[in-house]
C-alpha positions as CSV (number, residue, x, y, z in Angstrom):
1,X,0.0,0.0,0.0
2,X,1.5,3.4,-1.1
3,X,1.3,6.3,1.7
4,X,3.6,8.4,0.1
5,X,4.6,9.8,-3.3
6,X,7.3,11.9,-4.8
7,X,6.4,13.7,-7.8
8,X,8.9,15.2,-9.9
9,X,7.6,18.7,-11.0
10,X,9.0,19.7,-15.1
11,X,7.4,17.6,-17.5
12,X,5.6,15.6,-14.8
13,X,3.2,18.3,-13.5
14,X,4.5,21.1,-15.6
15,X,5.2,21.6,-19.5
16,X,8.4,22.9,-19.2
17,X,9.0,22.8,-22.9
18,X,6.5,25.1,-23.4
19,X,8.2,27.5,-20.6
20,X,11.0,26.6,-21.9
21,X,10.3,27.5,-25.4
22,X,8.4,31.1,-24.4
23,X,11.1,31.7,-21.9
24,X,14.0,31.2,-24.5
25,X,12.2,33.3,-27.2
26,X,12.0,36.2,-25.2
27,X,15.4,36.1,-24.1
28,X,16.8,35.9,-27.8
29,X,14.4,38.0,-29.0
30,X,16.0,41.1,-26.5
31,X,19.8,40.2,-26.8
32,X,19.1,40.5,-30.8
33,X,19.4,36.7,-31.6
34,X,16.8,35.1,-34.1
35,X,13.9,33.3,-32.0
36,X,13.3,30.6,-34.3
37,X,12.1,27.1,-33.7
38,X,15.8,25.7,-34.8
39,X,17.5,28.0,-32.5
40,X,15.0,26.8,-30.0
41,X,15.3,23.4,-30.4
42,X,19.2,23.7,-30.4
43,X,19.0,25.3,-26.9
44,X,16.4,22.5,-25.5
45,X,19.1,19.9,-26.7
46,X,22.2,21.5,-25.6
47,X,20.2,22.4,-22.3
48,X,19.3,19.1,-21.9
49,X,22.4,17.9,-21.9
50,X,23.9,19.6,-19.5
51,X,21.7,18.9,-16.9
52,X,22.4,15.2,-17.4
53,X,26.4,15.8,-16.8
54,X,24.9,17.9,-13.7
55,X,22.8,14.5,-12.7
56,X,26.3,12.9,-13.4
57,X,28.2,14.7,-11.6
58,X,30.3,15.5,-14.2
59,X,29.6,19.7,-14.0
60,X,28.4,21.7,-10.9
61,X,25.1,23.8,-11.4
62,X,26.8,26.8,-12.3
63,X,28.4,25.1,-15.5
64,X,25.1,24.2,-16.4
65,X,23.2,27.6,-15.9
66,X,26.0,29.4,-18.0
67,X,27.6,26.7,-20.4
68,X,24.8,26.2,-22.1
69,X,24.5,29.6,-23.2
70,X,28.1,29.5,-24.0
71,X,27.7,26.4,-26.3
72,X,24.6,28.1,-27.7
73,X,25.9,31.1,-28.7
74,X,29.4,29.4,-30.0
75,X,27.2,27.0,-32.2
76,X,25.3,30.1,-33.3
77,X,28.2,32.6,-33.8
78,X,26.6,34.8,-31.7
79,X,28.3,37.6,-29.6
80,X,26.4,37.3,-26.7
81,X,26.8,37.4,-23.0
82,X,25.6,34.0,-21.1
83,X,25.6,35.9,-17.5
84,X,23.2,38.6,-18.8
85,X,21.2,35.8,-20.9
86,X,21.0,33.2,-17.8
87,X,19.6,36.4,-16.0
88,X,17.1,37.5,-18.5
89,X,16.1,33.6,-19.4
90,X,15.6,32.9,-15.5
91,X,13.4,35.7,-14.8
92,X,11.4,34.8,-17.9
93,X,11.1,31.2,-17.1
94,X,9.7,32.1,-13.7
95,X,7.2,33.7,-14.7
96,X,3.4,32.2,-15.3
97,X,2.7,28.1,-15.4
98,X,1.6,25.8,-17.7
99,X,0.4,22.1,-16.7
100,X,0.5,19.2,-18.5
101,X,-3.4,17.8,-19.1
102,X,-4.8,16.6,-15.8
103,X,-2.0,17.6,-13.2
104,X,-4.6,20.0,-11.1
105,X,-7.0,17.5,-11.2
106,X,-4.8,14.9,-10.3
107,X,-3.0,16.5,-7.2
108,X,-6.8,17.4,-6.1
109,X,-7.8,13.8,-6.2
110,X,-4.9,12.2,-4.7
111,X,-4.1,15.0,-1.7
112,X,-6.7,14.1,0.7
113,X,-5.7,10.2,0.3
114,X,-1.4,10.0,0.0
115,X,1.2,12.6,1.7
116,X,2.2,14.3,-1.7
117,X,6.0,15.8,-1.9
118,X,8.0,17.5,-4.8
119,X,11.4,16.5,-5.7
120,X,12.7,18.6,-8.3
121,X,16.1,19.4,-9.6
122,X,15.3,22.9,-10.7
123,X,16.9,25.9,-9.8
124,X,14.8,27.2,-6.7
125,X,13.7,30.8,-7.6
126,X,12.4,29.2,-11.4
127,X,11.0,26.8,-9.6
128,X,9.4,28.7,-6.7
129,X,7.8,31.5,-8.6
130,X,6.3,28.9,-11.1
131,X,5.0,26.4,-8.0
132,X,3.2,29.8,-6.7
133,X,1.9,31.3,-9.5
134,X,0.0,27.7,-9.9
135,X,-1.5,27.7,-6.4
136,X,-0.3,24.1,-5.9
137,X,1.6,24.6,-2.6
138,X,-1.1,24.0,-0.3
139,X,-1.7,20.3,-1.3
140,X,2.1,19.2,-0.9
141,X,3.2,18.4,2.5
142,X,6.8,19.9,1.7
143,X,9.0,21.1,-1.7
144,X,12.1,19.3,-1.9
145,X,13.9,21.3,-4.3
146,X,18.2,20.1,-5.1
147,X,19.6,23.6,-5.2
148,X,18.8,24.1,-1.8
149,X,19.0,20.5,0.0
150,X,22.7,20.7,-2.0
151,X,22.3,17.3,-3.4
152,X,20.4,16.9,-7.4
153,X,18.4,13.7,-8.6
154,X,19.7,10.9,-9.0
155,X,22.1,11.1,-5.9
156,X,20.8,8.9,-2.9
157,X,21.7,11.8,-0.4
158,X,19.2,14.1,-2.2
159,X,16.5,11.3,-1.5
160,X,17.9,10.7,2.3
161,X,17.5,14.2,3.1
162,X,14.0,14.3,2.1
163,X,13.2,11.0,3.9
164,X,14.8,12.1,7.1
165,X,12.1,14.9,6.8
166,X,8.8,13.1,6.1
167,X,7.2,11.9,9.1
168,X,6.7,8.2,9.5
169,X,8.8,7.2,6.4
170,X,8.8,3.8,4.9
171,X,10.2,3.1,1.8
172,X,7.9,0.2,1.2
173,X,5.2,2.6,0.9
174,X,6.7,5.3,-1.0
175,X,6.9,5.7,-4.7
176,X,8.4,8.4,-6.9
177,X,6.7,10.0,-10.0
178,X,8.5,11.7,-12.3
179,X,9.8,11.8,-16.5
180,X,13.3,11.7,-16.6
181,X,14.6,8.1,-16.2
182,X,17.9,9.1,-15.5
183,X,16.9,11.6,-12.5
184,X,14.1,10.0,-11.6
185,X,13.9,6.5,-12.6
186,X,17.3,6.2,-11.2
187,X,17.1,8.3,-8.6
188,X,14.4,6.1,-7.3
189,X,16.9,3.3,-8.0
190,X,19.2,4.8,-5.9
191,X,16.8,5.5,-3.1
192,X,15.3,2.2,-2.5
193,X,12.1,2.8,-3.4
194,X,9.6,2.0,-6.1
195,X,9.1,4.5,-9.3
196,X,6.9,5.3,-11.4
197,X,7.4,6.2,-15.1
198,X,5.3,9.2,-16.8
199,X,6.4,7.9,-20.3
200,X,3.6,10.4,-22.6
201,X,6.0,10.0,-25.8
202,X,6.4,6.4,-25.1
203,X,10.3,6.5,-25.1
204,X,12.7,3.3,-25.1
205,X,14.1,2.3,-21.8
206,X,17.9,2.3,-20.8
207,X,19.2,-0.4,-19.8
208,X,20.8,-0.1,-15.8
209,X,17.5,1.7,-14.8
210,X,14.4,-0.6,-13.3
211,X,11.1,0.6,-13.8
212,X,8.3,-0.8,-11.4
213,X,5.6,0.8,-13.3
214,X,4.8,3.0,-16.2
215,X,1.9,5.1,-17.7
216,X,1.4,7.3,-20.4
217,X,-1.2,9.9,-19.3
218,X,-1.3,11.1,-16.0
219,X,-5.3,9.9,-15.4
220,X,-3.8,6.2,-15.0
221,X,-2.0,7.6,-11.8
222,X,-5.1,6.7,-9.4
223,X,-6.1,3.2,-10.3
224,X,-2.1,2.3,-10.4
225,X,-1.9,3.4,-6.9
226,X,-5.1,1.0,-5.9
227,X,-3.3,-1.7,-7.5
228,X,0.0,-1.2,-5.8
């Protein structure tokens, strides 16, 4: 029986691609850089990857936050500052939300019955200003968010600093929601406890990373959780 879940917020509960996308187009758009949909979709990509060395440990958050401006702008040819950029991106990004279908109607159905958490690996102020603008605070027991516990997805230490924080833990009865099989898939891995894929595009697994159970639209979420 699941008690507790851990739901990972961008592209689980939010369409970051969307914020991303508006966010980016603004930011271009006022450093004098063409907003189109390539430039875009070179951005999401190098973004992207960057924040999979971060859930690597491979770079620290601030090589993410600013190298992927640099390799944007390199690729582009582009004589462009990535401090001012990361500053005018960030405040755009914070602004406004927008949900994936069925994420307020979800979190409304499941708060009364499960202790709900979010786990994200966002930067906090992003994060913060988009979580508030929705009005979803109130049916989370507590935000986990990496920047400020000092630990990101997939490391177990970001996961035992939440548990040592949730009253009457048990990992058997915990499960963790998110996207991202490599922060969350894994990081649920890591953790001990069971996960939950939100697979909408219906992407191919990687091998390493064990998947308990998997649904393409978040209205399966509820009868899953009877099951379990």
């Amino acid at each position: 029986m699941i008690t507790t879940i851990l739901f990972d917020l961008d592209e689980t509960l939010f369409d970051f691609h969307k914020a991303e996308a508006i966010a980016l187009s603004k930011t271009l758009t006022q450093l004098g850089v063409e907003a189109s949909q390539e430039n875009i979709a070179l951005y999401s990509a190098i973004n992207k990857k960057h924040w999979e060395m971060l859930e690597e440990g491979r770079i620290t958050r601030a090589q993410v936050l600013l190298g992927r401006f640099d390799e944007l702008f390199a690729t582009l040819g582009a004589d462009c500052q990535s401090t001012q950029a990361q500053k005018i991106y960030e405040h755009q990004l914070g602004i406004g939300h927008y949900f994936i279908p069925g994420a307020p109607e979800l979190l409304q159905g499941l708060t009364d019955q499960y202790a709900l958490y979010i786990v994200s690996n966002g930067t906090a102020s992003v994060q913060e200003g988009r979580i508030k603008s929705s009005g979803i605070a109130p049916l989370f027991r507590e935000i986990f968010i990496s920047q400020k516990i000092g630990y990101n997805k997939p490391r177990k230490e970001f996961f035992d600093y939440c548990f040592a924080r949730i009253p009457d833990f048990s990992k058997e009865k915990t499960i963790i929601i998110g996207d991202s099989l490599t922060s969350d898939m894994r990081g649920g891995n890591n953790a001990g406890i069971r996960t939950c894929w939100f697979n909408p595009r219906e992407d191919e697994r990687i091998d390493g990373i064990h998947i308990d159970y998997e649904v393409q639209k978040l209205e399966q979420i509820p009868a899953l959780l009877k099951e379990i």
